[in-house]
C-alpha positions as CSV (number, residue, x, y, z in Angstrom):
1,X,-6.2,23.2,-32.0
2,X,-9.1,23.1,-29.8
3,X,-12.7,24.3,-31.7
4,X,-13.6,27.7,-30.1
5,X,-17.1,28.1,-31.4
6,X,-17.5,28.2,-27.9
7,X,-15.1,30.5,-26.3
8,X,-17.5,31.4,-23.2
9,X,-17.6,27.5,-22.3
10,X,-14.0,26.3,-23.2
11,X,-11.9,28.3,-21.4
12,X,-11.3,24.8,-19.4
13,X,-9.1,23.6,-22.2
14,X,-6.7,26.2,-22.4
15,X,-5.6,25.0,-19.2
16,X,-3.9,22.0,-20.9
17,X,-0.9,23.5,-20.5
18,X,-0.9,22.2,-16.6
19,X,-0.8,18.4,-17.7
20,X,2.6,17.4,-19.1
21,X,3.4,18.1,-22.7
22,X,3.5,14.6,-24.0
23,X,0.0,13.5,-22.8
24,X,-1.8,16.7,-24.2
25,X,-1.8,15.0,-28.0
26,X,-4.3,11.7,-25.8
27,X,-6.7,14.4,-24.5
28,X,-7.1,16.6,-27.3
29,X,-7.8,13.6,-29.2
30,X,-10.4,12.5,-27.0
31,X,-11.7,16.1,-27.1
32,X,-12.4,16.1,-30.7
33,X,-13.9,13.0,-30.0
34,X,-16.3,13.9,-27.8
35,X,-17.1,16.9,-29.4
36,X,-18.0,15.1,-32.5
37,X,-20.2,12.9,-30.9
38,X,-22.0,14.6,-28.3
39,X,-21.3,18.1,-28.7
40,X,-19.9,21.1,-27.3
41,X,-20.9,20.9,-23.7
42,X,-19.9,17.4,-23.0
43,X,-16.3,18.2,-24.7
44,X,-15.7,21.1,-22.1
45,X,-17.2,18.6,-19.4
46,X,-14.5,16.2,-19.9
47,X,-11.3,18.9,-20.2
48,X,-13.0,20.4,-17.0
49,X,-12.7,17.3,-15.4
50,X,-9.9,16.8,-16.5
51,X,-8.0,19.8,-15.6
52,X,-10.0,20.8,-12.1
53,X,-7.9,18.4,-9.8
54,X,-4.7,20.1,-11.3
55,X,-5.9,23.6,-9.9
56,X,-3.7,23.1,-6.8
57,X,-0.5,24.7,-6.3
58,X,1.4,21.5,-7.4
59,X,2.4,21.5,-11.1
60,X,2.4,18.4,-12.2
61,X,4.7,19.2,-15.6
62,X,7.2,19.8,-13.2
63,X,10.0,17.3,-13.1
64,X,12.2,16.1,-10.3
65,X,14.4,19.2,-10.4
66,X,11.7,21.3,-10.2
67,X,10.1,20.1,-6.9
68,X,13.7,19.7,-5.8
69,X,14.0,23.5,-6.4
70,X,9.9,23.7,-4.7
71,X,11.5,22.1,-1.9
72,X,14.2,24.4,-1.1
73,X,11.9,27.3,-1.8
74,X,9.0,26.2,1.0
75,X,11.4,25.6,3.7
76,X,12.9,28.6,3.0
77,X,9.5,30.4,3.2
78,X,8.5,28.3,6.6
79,X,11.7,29.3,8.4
80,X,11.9,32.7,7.4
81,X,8.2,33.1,8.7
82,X,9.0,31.6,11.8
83,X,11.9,33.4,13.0
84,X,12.9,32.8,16.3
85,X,9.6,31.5,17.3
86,X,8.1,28.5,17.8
87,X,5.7,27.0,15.3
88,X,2.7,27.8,17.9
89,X,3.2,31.8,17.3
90,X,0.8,34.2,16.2
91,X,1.5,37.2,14.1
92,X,-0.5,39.8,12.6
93,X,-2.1,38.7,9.2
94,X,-4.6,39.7,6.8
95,X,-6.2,42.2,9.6
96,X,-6.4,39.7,12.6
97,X,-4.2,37.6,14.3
98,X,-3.2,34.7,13.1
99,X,-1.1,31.4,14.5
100,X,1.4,29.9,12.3
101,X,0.4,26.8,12.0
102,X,-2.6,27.9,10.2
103,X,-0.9,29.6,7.7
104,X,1.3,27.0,6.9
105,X,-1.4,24.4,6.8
106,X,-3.3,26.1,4.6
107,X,0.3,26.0,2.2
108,X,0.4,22.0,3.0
109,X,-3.3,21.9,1.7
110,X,-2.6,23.6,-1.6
111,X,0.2,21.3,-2.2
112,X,-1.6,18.5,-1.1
113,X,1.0,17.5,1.7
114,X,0.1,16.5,5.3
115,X,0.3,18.9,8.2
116,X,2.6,17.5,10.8
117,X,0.0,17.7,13.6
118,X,1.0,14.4,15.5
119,X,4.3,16.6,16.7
120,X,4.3,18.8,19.0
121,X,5.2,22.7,18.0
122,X,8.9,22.3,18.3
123,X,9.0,19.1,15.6
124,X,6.4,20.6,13.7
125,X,8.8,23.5,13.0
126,X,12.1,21.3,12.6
127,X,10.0,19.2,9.8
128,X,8.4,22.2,8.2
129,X,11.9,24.0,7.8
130,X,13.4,21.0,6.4
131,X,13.7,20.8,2.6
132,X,14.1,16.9,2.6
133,X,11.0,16.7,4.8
134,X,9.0,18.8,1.9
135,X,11.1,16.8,-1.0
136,X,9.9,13.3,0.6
137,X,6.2,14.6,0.5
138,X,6.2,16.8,-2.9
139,X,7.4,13.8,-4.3
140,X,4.8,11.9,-3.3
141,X,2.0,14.5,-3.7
142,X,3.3,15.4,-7.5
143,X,3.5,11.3,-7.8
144,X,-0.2,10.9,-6.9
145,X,-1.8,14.2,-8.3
146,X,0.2,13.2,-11.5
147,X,-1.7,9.6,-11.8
148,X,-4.8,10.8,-11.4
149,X,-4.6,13.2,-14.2
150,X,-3.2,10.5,-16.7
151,X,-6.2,8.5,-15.6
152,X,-8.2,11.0,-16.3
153,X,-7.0,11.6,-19.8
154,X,-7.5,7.9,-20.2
155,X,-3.6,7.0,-20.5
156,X,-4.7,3.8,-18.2
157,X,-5.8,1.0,-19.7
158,X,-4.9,-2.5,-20.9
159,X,-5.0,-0.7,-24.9
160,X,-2.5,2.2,-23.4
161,X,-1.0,2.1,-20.1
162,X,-1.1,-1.0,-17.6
163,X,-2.2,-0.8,-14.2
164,X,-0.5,2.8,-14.3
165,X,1.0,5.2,-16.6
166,X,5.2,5.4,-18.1
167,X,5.3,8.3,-16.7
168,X,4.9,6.9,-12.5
169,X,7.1,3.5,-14.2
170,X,9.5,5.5,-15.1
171,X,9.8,7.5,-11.6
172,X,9.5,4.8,-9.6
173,X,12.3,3.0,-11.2
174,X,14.3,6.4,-10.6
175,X,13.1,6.1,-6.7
176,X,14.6,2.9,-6.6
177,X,18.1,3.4,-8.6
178,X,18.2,5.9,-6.2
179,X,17.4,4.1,-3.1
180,X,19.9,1.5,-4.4
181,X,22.6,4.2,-4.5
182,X,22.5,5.4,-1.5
183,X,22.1,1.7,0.7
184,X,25.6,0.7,-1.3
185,X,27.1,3.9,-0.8
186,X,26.6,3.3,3.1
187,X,28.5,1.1,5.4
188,X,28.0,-0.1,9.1
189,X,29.5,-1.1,11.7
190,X,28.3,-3.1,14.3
191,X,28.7,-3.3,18.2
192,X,30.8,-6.3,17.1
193,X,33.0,-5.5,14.7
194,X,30.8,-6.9,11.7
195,X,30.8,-4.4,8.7
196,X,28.2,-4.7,6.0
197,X,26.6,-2.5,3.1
198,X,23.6,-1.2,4.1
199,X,22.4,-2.3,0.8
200,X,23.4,-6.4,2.0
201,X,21.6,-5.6,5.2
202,X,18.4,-4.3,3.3
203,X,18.5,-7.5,0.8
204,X,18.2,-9.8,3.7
205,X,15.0,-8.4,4.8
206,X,11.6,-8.5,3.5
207,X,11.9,-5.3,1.0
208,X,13.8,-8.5,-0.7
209,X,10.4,-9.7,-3.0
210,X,12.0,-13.5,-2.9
211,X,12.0,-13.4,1.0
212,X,8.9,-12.1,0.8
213,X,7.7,-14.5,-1.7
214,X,9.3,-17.0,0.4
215,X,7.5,-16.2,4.1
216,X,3.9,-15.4,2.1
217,X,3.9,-19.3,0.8
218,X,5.3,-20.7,3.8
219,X,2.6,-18.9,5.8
220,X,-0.5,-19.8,3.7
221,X,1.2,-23.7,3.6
222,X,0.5,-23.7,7.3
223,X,-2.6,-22.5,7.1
224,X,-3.6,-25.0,4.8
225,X,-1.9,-27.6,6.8
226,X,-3.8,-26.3,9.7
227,X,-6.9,-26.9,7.5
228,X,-6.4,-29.9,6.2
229,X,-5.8,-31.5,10.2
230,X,-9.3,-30.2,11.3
231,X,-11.0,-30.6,8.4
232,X,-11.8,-26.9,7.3
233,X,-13.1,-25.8,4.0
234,X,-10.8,-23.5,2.0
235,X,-12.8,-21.0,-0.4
236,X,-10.7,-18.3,-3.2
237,X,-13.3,-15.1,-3.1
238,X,-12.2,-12.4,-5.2
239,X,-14.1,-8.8,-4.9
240,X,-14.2,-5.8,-6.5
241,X,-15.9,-2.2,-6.5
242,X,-18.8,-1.1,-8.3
243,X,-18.7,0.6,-12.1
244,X,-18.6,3.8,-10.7
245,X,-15.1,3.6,-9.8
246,X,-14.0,2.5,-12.4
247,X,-12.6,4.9,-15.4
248,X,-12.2,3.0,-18.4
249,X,-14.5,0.0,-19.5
250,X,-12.9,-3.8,-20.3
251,X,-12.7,-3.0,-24.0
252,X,-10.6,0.4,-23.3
253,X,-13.2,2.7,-23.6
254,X,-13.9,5.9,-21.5
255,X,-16.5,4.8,-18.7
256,X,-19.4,7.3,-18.7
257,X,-20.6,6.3,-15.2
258,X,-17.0,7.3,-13.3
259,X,-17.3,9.3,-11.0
260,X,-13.8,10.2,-10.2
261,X,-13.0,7.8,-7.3
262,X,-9.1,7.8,-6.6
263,X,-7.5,4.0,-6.7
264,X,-6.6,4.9,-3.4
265,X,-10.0,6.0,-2.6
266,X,-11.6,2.7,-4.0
267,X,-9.2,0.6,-1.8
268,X,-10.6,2.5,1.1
269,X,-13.9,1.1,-0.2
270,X,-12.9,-2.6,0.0
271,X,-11.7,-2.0,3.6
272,X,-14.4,-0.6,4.7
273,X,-16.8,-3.6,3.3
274,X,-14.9,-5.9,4.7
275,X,-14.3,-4.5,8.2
276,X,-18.0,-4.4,8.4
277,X,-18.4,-8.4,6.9
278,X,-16.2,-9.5,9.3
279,X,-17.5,-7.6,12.4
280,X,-21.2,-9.2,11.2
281,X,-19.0,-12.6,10.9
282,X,-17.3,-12.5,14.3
283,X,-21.3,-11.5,15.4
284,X,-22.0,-15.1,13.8
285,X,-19.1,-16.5,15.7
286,X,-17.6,-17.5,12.2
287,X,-14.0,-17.7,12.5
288,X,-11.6,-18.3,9.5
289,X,-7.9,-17.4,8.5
290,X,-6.0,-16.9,5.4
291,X,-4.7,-14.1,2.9
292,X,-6.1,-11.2,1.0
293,X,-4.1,-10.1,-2.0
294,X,-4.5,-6.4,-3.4
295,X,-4.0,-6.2,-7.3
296,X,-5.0,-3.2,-9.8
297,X,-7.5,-3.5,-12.6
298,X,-5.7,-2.5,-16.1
299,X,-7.3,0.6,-15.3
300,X,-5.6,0.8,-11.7
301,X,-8.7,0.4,-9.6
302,X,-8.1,-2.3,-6.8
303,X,-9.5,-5.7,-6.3
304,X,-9.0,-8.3,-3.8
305,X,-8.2,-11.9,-4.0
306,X,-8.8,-13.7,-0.5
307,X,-7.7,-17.5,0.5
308,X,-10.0,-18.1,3.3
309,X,-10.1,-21.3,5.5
310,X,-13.4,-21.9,7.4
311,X,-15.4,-24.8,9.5
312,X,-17.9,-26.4,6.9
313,X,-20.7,-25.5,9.1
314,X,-20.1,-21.9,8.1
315,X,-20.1,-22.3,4.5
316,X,-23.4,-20.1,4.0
317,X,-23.0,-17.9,6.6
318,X,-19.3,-17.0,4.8
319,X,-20.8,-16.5,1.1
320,X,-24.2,-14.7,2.6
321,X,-22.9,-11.9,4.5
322,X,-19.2,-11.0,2.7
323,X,-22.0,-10.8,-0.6
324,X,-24.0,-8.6,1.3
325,X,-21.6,-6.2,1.7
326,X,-19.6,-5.7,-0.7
327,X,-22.8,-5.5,-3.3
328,X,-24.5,-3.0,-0.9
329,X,-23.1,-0.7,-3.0
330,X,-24.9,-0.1,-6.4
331,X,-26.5,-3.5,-6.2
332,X,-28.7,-3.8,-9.0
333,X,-26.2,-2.6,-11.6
334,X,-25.6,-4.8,-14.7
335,X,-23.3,-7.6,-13.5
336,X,-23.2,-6.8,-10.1
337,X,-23.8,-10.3,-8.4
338,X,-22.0,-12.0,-11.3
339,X,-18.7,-9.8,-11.5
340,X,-18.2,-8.3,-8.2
341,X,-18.4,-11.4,-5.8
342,X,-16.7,-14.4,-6.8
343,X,-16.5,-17.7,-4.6
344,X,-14.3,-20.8,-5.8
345,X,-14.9,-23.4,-3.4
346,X,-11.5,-25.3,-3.6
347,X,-11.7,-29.4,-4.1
348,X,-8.4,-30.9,-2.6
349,X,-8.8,-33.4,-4.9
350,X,-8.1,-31.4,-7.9
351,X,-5.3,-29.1,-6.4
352,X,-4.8,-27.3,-3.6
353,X,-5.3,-23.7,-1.5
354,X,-1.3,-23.0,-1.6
355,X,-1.6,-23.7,-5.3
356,X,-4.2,-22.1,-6.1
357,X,-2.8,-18.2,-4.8
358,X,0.9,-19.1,-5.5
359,X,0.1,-17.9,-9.1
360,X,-1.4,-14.2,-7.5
361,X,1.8,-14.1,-5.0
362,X,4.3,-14.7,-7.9
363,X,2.7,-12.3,-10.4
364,X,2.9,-9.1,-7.6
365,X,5.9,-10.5,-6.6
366,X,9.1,-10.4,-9.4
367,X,6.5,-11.8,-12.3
368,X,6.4,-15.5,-13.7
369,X,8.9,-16.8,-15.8
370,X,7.9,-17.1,-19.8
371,X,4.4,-16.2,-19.0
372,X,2.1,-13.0,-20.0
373,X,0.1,-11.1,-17.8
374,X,-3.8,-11.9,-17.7
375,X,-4.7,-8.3,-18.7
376,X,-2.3,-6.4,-21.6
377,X,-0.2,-7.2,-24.0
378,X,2.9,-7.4,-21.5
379,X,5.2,-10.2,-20.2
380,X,4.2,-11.4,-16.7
381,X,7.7,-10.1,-15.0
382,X,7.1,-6.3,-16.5
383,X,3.7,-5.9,-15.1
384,X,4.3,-6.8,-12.1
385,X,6.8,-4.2,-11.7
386,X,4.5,-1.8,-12.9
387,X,2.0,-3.7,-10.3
388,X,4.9,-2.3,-7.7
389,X,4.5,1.1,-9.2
390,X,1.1,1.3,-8.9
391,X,1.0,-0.1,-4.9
392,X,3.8,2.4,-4.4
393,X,2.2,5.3,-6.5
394,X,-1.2,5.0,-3.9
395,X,-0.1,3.3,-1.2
396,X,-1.6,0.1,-0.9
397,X,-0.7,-2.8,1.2
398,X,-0.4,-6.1,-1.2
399,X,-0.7,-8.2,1.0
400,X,-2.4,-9.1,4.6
401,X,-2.9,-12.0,6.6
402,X,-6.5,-12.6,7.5
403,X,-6.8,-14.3,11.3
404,X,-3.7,-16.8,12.6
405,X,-0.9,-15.2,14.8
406,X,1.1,-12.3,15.0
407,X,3.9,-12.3,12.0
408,X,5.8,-9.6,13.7
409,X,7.2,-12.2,16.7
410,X,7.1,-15.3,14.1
411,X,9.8,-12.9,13.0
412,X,11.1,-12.0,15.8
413,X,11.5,-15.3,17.0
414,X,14.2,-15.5,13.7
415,X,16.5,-12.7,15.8
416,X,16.9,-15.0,18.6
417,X,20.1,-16.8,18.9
418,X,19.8,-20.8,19.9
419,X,22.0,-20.2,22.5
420,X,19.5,-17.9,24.3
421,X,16.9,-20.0,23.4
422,X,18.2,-23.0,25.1
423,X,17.9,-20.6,28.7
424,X,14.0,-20.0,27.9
425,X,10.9,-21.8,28.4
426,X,9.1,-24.7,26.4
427,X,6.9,-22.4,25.2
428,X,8.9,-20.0,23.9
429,X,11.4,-22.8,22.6
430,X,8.6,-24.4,21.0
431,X,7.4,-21.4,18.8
432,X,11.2,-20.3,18.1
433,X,11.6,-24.2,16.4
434,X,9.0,-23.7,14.0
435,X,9.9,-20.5,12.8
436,X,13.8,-21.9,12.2
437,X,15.3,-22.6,8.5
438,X,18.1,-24.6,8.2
439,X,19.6,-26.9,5.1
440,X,17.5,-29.7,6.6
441,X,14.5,-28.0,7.9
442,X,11.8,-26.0,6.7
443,X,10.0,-23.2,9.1
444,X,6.8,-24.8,9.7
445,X,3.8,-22.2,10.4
446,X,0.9,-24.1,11.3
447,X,3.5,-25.6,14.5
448,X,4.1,-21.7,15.3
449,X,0.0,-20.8,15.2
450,X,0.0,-24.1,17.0
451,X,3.2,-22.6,19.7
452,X,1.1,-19.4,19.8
453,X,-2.2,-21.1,21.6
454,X,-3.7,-22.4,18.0
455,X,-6.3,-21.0,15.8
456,X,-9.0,-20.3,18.6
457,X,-7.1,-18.0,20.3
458,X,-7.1,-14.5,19.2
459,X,-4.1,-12.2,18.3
460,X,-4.9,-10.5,21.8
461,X,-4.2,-13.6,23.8
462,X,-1.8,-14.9,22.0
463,X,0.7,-16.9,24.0
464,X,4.0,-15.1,23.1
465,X,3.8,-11.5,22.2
466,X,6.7,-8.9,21.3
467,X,9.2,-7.7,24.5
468,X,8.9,-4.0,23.5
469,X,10.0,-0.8,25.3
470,X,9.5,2.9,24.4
471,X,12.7,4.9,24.4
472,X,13.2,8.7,23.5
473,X,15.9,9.6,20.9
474,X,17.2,12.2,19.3
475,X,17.0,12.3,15.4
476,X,16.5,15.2,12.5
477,X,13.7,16.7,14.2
478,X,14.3,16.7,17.3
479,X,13.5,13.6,20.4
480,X,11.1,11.0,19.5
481,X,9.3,8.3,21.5
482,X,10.8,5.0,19.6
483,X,9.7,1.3,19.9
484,X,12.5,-0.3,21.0
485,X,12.0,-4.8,20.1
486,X,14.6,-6.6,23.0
487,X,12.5,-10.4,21.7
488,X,9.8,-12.3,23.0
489,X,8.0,-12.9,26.0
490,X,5.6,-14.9,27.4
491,X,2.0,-13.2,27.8
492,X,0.7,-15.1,31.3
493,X,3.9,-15.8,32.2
494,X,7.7,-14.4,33.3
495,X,9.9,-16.1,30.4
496,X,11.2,-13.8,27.7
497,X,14.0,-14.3,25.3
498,X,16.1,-11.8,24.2
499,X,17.1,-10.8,20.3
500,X,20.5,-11.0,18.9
501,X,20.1,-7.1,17.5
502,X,22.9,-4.7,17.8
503,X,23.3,-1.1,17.5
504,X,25.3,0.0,14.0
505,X,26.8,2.9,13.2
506,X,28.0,4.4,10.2
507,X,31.3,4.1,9.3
């Protein structure tokens, strides 16, 4: 039981009852804790912490039946409040006169969902009276507002919880068997006749991790080809964010300088340094190319591993100003210069770039075979699908080519049939080559950066670029402006080639 000697001050605690049963024992323990060592005040500190981001109208005890039932009951409460009226209507409330919108955005702030703003006032109501639109996002709310409070009762940590806790496992593994149900459950047709499982069509993408796998190493092998023909350096930098964001220590221990930064938060904190180190670099007229990999902590805070391929020249400038900026941040704490920037300067002699990241690919990507993970007591393959979890959980992007060419048409180019092809230009036939597989051939990369005007060219001159058109459909909520992809195109010239897509319909 808590120790009331105190009752004025704790009052905090007895709000345990908003954090799910089975983690209560963890923070009670690190109550007493606390309370033993430094005393009353600094006990309540921590379960006031702890319990303050909870006091939303989210419940985070609640399971998936409950926010089902939430669901139901919100759209229910949106529709009945709109009426016959549009979601722009005003209405007399609390002694003035108030639109809808702000009523109802005041509801998707306490729940911590999104306002639909970017609709206009007839989607905005469609969305807002839907109960799968407020399932999708309560899910995701709960998911998030849930992690943060098992971080903060320290259920995240190499000694407890990898990289994030059972609790967001265990859901996301639900998300998926879902997910998997419903893609084999569906069947299309296509303009042609061809019938498939939605599920087949969905495992020949790139939510397949081995395709993606696949396309990540075959990309950064170009690159490193590219390299290795004009002589550019190749460095592995890995970065990460300062103590503060960080809420347990390396040894598993309760960090007292956390101050509460959100994993998704801190990721924002990495983009943000190196948006600015690479506007200063372009400033320099430093160009390079590679791939930045996103990876949690034990403790789920983010850090970055980047393969970056650079002209020797710039060696200096590279190390100077990507140091300056992601150390502008609490720079003279302990460690600073020798944890938070990291520069391996690869030799090719002893190995080389594709190598050296295959290892960080693999590991985010379906695990390594008979190997453990480098943080935890836990087999390579069943971190990384907590890993998964985790990049789900906060939404972070894993991976991202630095510099080269546009991925999107290297893709693209795949959809096009060799029978259109053949009616194109060289150009166009050139890049659609290189990003072909067959039994004999591999797709080569640095040929399509090469196809696409090379790597001095930027993204916005490349030489091919995406035959787009904008189209208006009608779906759930009403008609949309969709992106319609017909293939490629040249960008200074008339040439296109179309894709081999077809509409499917359900059967």
């Amino acid at each position: 039981m808590i120790n009331k000697f105190n009752a004025g001050k704790v009052s905090e605690a007895y709000k345990l009852e908003r954090i799910p049963r089975h983690w209560r024992e963890n923070a009670l323990e690190k109550y007493h804790d606390i309370l033993k060592k430094e005393g009353g005040y600094a006990a309540n500190d921590y379960i006031r912490a702890l319990v303050e981001p909870l006091e939303n109208l989210l419940n985070i005890a609640h399971d998936d039946d409950d926010i089902k039932k939430l669901a139901v009951e919100l759209s229910k409460v949106c529709r009945n409040a709109l009426g016959d009226s549009g979601a722009s209507s005003r209405f007399y409330h609390n002694k003035k006169w108030t639109d809808f919108s702000e009523i109802v955005n005041e509801l998707c702030i306490g729940y911590a969902v999104r306002y639909p703003h970017e609709f206009d006032a007839n989607q905005q109501r469609a969305r807002l009276s839907c109960e799968l639109w407020w399932l999708r996002n309560l899910r995701n709310s709960h998911a998030r507002a849930r992690e943060v409070a098992a971080i903060n009762a320290g259920l995240v940590h190499r000694k407890a919880n990898l990289y994030c806790s059972d609790d967001t496992l265990e859901r996301r593994g639900q998300q998926i068997k879902r997910n998997a149900s419903l893609l084999a459950d569906v069947v299309l047709k296509s303009e042609s006749g061809q019938q498939m499982a939605l599920s087949d069509i969905a495992a020949a993408g790139m939510a397949n991790p081995d395709n993606r796998r696949a396309e990540l190493m075959t990309r950064i092998t170009g690159f490193e080809e590219l390299a290795n023909e004009y002589g550019h350096k190749a460095v592995f930098v890995t970065v990460t964010c300062p103590s503060r964001m960080h809420a347990i220590t390396a040894n598993g221990k309760a960090n007292p300088k956390y101050d509460g930064t959100k994993p998704d938060e801190a990721q924002k904190y990495l983009v943000e340094c190196w948006a600015r180190a690479r506007a200063k670099l372009a400033r320099y007229e430093v160009k390079f190319y590679g791939l930045r990999v996103a990876e949690p902590h034990h403790d789920a805070t983010p850090h970055w591993h980047m393969i970056l391929f650079y002209k020797p020249r710039d060696t200096g400038d590279m190390v100077r100003i990507i140091t300056q900026y992601f150390l502008a941040d609490s720079a003279t704490e302990a460690g600073a210069k020798e944890n938070r920037v990291k520069f391996v300067h690869i030799n090719p002699m002893k190995g080389t770039a594709a190598g050296y990241v295959v290892k960080y690919v693999c590991k985010n990507l379906g695990g390594l075979d008979d190997e453990m993970s480098d943080e935890g007591n836990a087999t390579s393959k069943s971190a990384a699908g907590r890993v998964e979890a985790w990049a789900t959980t906060w939404r972070i992007r894993q991976f991202q080519q630095v510099g080269g060419h546009s991925v999107t048409v290297w893709r693209e180019l795949r959809r096009v049939a060799s029978e259109t092809i053949e009616r194109s230009s060289k150009s166009i036939k050139g890049a659609w080559e290189s990003a072909q597989k067959t039994a004999t051939k591999k797709a080569n990369f640095a040929l399509f950066i090469k196809s696409m005007g090379g790597l001095e060219r930027s993204q916005k001159q490349s030489l091919i670029q995406i035959d787009d058109d904008y189209v208006t459909t009608k779906g759930r909520y009403g008609e949309t402006v969709t992106r319609l992809i017909k293939g490629v195109r040249e960008r200074f010239g008339i040439n296109r080639a179309e894709n081999n897509r077809e509409a499917w319909h359900r059967v």
